[in-house]
C-alpha positions in Angstrom: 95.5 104.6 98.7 95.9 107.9 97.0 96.0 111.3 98.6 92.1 111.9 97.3 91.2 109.1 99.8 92.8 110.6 102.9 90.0 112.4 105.4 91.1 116.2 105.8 91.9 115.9 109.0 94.7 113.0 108.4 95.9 115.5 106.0 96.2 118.3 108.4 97.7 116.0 111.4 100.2 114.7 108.6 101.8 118.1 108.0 101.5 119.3 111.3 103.7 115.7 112.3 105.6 116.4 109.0 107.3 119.7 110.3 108.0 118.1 113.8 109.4 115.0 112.6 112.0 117.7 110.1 112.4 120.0 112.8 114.1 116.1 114.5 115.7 115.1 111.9 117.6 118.4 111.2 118.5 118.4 115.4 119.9 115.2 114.4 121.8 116.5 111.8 123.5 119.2 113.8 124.4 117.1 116.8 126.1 114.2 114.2 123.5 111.2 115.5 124.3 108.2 113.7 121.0 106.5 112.4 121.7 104.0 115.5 121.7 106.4 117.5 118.6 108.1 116.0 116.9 104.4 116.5 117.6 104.1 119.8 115.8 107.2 120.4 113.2 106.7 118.6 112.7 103.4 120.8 113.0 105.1 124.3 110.2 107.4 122.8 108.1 104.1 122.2 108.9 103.1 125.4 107.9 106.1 126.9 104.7 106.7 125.1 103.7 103.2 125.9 104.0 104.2 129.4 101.9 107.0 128.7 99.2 105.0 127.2 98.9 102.7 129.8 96.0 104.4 131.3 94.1 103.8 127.7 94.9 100.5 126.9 92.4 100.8 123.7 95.3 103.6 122.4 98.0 101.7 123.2 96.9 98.6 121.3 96.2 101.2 118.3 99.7 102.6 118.7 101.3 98.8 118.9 99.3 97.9 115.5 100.5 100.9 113.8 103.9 100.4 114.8 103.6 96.6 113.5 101.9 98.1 110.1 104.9 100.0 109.8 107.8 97.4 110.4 105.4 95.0 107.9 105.1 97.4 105.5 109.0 98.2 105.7 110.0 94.1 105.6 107.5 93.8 102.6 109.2 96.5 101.0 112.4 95.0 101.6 111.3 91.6 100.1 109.5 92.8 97.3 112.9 94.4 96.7 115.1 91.5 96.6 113.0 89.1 94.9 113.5 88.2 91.5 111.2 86.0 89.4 111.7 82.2 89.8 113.4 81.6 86.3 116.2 84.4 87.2 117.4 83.0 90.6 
């Protein structure tokens, strides 16, 4: 999916994230959080939000696919990464 096929508003909502999620990752910085650290937090968020969303369970179930797309598209990454063709291994 290229940039061209991305709605406006995605767009907008994407940098608006983009700043927050830098403004976090520079607190991060400052205070020396480890990325295990920074993963634990961003877990008690998750937990949190779910909590939130309880109420809508149609949002949460949106929020748990994303967060699967995500991991998926991360472990896919990974794989594709450490594959090598069949005659090399």
């Amino acid at each position: 999916m290229s940039e061209n096929d991305v709605s406006p508003a995605v767009l907008e909502l994407s940098e608006r994230l983009r700043t927050i999620v830098n403004d976090i990752l520079n607190m991060f910085n400052q205070h020396n959080i480890s990325p295990s650290e920074a993963g634990t937090v961003v877990l008690a968020l998750i937990h949190r939000l779910m909590g939130v969303l309880q109420e809508n369970q149609e949002e949460q179930r949106a929020f748990v696919a994303a967060i699967i797309e995500v991991v998926n598209q991360h472990l896919l990454g990974m794989l594709e990464s450490n594959s090598t063709p069949a005659c090399q291994s």
